[in-house]
N, C-alpha and C positions, 0 to 999 in steps of 0.2 A: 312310935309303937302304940297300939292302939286297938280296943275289944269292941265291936258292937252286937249290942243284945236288945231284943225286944222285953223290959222287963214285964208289961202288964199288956194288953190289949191298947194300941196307939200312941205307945211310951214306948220309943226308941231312945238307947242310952247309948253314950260313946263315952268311953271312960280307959284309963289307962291298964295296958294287960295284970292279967290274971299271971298269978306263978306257974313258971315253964315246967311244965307237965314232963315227968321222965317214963322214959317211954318203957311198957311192958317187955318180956322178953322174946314175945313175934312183934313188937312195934319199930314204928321210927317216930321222929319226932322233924317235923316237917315244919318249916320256915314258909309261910306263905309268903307270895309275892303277888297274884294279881286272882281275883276273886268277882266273879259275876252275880247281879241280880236277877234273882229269878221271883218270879208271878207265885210261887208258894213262901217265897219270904213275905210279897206283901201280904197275900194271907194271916199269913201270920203275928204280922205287923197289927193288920186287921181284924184278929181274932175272930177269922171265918177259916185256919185251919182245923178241921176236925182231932189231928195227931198232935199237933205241938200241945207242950205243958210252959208252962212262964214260971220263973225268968227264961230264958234262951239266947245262946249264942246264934244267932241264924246265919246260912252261907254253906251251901253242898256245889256251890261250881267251882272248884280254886285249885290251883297249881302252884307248885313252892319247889323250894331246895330242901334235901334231906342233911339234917344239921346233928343226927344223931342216930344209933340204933340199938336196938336189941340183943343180948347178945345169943339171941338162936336167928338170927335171922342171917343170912348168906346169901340172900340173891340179890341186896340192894347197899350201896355206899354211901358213903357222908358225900356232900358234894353233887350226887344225883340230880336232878332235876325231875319229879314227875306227877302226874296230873292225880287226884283222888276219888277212886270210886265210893262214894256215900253209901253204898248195900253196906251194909251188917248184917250178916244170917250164922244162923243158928249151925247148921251142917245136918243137924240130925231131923226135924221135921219131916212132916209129908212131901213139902213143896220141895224144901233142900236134898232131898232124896230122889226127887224125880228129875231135878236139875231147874230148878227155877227158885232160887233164893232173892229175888226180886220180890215174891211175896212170901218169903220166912213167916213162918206161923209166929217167929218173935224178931220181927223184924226191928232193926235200927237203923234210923237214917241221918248220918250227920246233920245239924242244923235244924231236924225236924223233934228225933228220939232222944238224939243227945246233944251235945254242944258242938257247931260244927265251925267251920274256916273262915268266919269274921273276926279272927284275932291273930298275931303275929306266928303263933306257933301253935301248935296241937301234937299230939299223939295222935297215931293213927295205925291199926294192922298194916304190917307189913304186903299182905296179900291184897289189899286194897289198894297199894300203888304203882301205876302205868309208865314206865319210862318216859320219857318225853325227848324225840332224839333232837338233835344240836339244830338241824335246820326248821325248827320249828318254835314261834318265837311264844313266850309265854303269856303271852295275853291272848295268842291262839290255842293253847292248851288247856286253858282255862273255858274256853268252847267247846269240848270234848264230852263233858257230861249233858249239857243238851243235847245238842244231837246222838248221845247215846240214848234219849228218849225218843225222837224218832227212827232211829234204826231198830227199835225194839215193837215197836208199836207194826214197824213193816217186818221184821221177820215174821212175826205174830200174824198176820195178813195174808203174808206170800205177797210179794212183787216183782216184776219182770217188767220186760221192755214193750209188751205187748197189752199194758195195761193202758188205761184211761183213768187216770185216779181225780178223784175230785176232795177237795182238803176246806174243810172250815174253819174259816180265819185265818187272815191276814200276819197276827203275831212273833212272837218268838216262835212259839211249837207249830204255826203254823208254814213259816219261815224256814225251817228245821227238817222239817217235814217234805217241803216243795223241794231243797236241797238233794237229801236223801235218794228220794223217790225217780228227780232227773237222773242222778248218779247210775241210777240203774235204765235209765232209754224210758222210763215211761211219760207218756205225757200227761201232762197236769192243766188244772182247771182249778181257780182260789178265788172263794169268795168273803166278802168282806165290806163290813159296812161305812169303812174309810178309805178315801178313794188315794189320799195316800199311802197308806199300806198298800194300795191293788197296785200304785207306781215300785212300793218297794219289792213286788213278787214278781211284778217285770223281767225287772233285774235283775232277779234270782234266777229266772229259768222260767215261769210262769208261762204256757202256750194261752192261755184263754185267766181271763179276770172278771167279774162278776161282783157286782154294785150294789148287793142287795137291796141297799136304801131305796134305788132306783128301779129297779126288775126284779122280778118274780124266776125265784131260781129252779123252780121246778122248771117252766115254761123255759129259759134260756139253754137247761141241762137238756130236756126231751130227745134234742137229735144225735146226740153220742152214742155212740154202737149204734149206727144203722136203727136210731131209735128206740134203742133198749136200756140206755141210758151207762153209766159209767161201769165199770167194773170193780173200780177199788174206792170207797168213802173213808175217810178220815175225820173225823171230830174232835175239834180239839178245843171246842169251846164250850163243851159242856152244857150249852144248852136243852135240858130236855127235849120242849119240840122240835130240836134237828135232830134227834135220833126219828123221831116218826118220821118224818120228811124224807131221809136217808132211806129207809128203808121201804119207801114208795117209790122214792127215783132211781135206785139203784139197780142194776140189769140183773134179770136170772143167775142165778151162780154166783152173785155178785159177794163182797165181802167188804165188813163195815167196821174200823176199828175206831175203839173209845181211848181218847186220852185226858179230856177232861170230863169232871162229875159234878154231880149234883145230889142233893139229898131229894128232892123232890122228884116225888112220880112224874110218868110220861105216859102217854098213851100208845101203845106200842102192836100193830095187825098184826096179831100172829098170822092169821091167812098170807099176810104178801111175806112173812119169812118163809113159812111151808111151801108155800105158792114157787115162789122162786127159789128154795131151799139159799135164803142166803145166811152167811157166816158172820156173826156177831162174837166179836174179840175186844175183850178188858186190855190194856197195857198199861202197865204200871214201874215207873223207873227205867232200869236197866237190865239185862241178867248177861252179865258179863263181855259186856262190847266196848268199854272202853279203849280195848288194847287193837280192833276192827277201825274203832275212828280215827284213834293215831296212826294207823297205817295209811288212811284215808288222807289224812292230813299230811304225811311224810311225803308223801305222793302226789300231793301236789290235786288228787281225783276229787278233794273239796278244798273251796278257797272262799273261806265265808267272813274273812276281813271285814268286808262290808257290815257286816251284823251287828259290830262295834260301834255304837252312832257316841258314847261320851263314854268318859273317864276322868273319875273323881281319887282325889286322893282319901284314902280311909278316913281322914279327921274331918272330909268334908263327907261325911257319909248322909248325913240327914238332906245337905243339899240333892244328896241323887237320889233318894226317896222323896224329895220334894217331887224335883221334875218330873219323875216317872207320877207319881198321885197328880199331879196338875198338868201335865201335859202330854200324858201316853203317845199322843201321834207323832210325836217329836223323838223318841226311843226305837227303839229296838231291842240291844243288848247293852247296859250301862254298867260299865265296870269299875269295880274297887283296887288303886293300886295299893300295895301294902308294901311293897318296897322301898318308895321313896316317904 
């Protein structure tokens, strides 16, 4: 049994839990069992997330047993099994009103806002938890909230099979993203300046891969669409100058979504957005698609297994923040188990 929390900026503590929190009257009180590392924990490890505050419990990927509940709550059992959407929204806001509580004007996000599922147990809204049916094993379930940032990123976009999508980086989200986007018939194109990542996009589905260390990706992109260039860009690394870039190589009509940021300006032609009226989309989180990727998952229509490259037992948590800090190209998705 066992909490890990970022207490200051690169002080990561592992220390024995915290008392089991009893759950409110829409809560459960959820038993983790297997819990993934994601690229905003090390942020925040790092004190280059802009929202966390310290101390912090960090951990918004995790799926558990339901060990307790609320007593208004009626859709969900002790005994349950299911994966935790980290949105907290308000309801009442502009965004929450429109239907997008992924950016709640007083948004909470496990891990990030409050204390999230690097510990044995937590409270959680009842409304926040996604069944997870029997044939679905739970270190698979715990993949469920990534890829609900790339199914959000493409609802936001629009996707079909008739796309030609072009994805930056190689990563997790970019990973995630190349998944996704096949599911639906389009063909992809992923670049990346680790030539092992480009073997791991391969294997995901990747029709074309792209070296940037080595070519010039405007020059390699130019002949898609009959020379118009791709139809759907994905950025997911956040680098300023690929927003410029993207938005020069990208075809008429074309459409460009943001999943990673930056504080720093970019230089950005309005003429070639006008020019080609293309479609520039923020994506942030999820807005309710967890319960879309478990069916994805049930179904056998995403099988991303592979995504899983280690697995650490929670006491050995610093070890898989080591590896991931020293050796990124060796990772993927590194998981925390909390059950054994």
């Amino acid at each position: 049994m066992v909490t890990i929390a970022v207490e200051t900026p690169r002080v990561l503590r592992i220390f024995d839990p915290v008392p089991v929190e009893r759950p409110d009257p829409d809560e459960v009180l959820v038993r983790v069992q297997r819990a993934g590392i994601c690229g905003s924990d090390m942020h925040i490890l790092h004190g280059s997330n802009p929202f966390a505050r310290y101390p912090r419990v960090i951990g918004h990927e995790f799926a558990g047993v339901i060990e307790a509940i609320g007593p208004d709550v009626d859709s969900l059992n002790v005994g349950q099994r299911v994966v935790v959407d980290p949105v907290v929204s308000c309801g009442q806001c502009y965004a929450c009103r429109v239907g997008r509580p992924n950016v709640c004007g007083h948004l909470q996000v496990f891990g990030v806002h409050r204390d999230g599922g690097f510990r044995d147990r937590l409270a959680v809204p009842a409304a926040n938890c996604i069944s997870v049916p029997d044939r679905v094993p739970i270190e698979i379930a715990a993949l469920a909230e990534p890829f609900s940032i790339a199914a959000n990123v493409l609802s936001r976009t629009g996707i079909d099979k008739g796309d030609t999508v072009f994805i930056y980086g190689a990563g997790t989200v970019g990973l995630t993203v190349l998944q996704v986007a096949k599911l639906h018939g389009a063909r992809c194109i992923v670049a990346d300046l680790d030539a092992a990542r480009l073997d791991r996009a391969r294997g995901f589905g990747a029709d074309v891969t792209i070296n940037s260390a080595e070519e010039r990706v405007s020059e390699r992109i130019a002949g898609e669409y009959g020379g118009l260039g791709p139809s759907l860009i994905i950025d997911g690394a956040g680098v300023p100058a690929l927003l410029e870039e993207a938005c020069r190589i990208a075809s008429p009509a074309g459409r460009i979504g943001l999943l990673g940021f930056s504080p720093a300006p970019c230089n950005i032609s309005q003429q070639e957005i006008v020019k080609k009226e293309l479609t520039l989309v923020g994506s942030r989180l999820n807005c309710r698609l967890l319960p879309t990727i478990m069916d994805w998952l049930a179904s056998g229509r995403l099988t991303p297994a592979g995504m899983i490259t280690q697995t650490y037992s929670a006491r050995d948590a610093q070890a898989a923040f080591d590896l991931i800090e020293q050796h990124p190209e060796r990772t993927v998705k590194v998981q925390l188990d909390f059950a054994n």
